[in-house]
N, C-alpha and C positions, 0 to 999 in steps of 0.2 A: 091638428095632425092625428095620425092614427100610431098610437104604441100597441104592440105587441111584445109580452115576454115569453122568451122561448127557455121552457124550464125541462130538466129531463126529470124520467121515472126512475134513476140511477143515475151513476157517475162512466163517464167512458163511453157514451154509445152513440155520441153521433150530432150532439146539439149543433156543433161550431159546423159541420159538414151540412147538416139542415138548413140551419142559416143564414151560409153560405149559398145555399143553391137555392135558397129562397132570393135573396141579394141579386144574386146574375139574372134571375128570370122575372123580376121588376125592371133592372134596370134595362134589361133587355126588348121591354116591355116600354120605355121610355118614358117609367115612373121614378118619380125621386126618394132614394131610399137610402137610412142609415143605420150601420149597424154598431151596436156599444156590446162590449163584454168590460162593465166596470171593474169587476172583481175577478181576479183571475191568476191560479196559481203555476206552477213548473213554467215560467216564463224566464228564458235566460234574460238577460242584458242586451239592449241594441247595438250589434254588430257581432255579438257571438254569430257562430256558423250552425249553432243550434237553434236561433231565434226563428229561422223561416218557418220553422214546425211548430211554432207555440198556435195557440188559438189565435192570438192576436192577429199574430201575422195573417193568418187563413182571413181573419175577416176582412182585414185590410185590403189584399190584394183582391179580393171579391167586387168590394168596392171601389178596386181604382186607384188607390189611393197609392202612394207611395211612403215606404218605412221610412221617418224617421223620428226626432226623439221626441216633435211636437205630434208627429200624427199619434205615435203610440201610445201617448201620455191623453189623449183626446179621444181615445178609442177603450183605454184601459189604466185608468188612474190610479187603480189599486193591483200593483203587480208584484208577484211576490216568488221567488226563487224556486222552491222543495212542492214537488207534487202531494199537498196535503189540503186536509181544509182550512179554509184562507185564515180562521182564527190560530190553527197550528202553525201553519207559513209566518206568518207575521210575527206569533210570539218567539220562533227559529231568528227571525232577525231584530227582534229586540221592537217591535212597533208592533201597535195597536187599533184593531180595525174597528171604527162604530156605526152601526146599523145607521143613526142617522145621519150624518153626514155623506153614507152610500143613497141614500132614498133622497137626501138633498139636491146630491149631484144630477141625479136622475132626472127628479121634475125641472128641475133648469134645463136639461135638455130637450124633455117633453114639451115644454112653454118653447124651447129658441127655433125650435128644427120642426120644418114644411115637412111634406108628405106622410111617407112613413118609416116610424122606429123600430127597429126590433132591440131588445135588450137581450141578452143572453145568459141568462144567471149562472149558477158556477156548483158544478156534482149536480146531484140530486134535488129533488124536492126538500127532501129532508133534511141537508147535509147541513152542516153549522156553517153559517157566514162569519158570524163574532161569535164571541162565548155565550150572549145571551141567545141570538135570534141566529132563525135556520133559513133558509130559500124560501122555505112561505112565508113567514114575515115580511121579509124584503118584497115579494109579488105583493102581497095584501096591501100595504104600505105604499103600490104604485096606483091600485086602484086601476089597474088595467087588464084587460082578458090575456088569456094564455094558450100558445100552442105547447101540447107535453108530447117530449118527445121520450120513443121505447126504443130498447132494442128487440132482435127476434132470436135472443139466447134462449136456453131454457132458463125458465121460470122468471122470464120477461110478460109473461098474460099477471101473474100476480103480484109483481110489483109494479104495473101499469095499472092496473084498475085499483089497487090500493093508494095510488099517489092521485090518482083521479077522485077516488072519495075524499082523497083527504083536501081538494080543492073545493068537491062541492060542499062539504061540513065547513072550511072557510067562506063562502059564498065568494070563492072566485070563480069568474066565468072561464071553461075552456071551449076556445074554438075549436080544437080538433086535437086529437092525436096521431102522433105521424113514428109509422112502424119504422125504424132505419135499419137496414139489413145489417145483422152481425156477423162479421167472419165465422165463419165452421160451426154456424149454427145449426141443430137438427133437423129441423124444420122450415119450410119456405118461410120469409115473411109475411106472404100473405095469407096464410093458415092460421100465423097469430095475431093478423090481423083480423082474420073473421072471428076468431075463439073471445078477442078484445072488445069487437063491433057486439057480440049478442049481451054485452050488461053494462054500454054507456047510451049514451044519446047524444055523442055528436059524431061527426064523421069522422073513420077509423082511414088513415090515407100510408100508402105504403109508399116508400123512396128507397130504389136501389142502391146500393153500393157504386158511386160514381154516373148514376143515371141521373138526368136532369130534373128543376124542379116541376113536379104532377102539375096540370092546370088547376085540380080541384084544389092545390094546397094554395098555390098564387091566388085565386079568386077568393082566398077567407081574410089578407091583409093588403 
């Protein structure tokens, strides 16, 4: 099968919305496709009235899938209450998150599941997963290529090309970066997509704010 993890250049800009619209325009497309956010923090409980808004949920209904406590536990095994990094989240509730055990769960999914995976990792590139290891770890660890996603805030050009270097100095491959328009940003997205496009070498692809997923981004997974 084909994994993709879809990692951001920051926290808050768009990963779980990316995809997302990457999800409906495979399957729409009448390819078989799944999406994991193993790790994943500010997730209320199944059945609160705040749960529809978690990432989880977004991925879930993307896919089809119907909430409940087996889909969301098979979608997101590591869920954790307080909008923090998942090793703060978890020490908040008295448990303990380990890098392996996340990269475990993951190649069991990569070996069980046809088509394709997208895995969705959690904050930033850089963000702490556990107390030892950060989102590139975890990426490195899966041994698979990566869409990184930006926003188009300011001073989203250099925190995008600096989470790109820091993937090429890992020798992880990225497929593309994908601009996700920021609300009340200064600038169009596609302005910082071109400013991003003249100092990488893979393709710079811009996604609206609620606009559907680009062809160029569908044809890279």
């Amino acid at each position: 099968m084909t994994t993709v993890f879809i990692a951001g250049a920051g926290t808050e800009i768009g990963k779980t919305y990316v995809t997302s619209a990457i999800v409906r325009r495979l399957r729409a497309d009448g390819r078989d496709v799944r999406a994991l956010k193993p790790v994943a923090s500010g997730v209320p409980p199944v059945g609160d009235p705040g749960f529809a808004d978690s990432d989880t949920a977004r991925l879930l209904a993307a896919q089809g899938v119907a909430v409940s406590e087996n889909s969301v536990a098979a979608c997101s095994p590591w869920r954790y209450a307080a909008e923090l990094a998942p090793d703060q989240a978890a020490a908040l509730e008295g448990r303990t998150l380990e890098l392996e055990a996340v990269v475990a769960w993951c190649l069991e999914r990569m070996e069980a599941e046809a088509g394709t995976l997208l895995i969705e990792g959690v904050g930033g590139l850089m963000s702490p997963v556990t107390q030892e290891a950060t989102g590139l770890g975890w990426l490195w660890s899966l041994a698979c290529p990566a869409i990184l996603v930006s926003g188009s805030y300011l001073g989203a050009i250099s925190h995008t090309l600096t989470a790109y270097e820091t993937c090429r100095a890992a020798d992880v491959p990225v497929l593309a970066i994908v601009v996700n328009e920021s609300p009340g940003a200064p600038t169009p997205p596609e302005t910082v997509a071109e400013a991003i496009g003249r100092h990488v070498e893979v393709p710079v692809i811009v996604i609206a704010r609620d606009a559907p997923c680009p062809d160029a981004l569908a044809a890279l997974v």
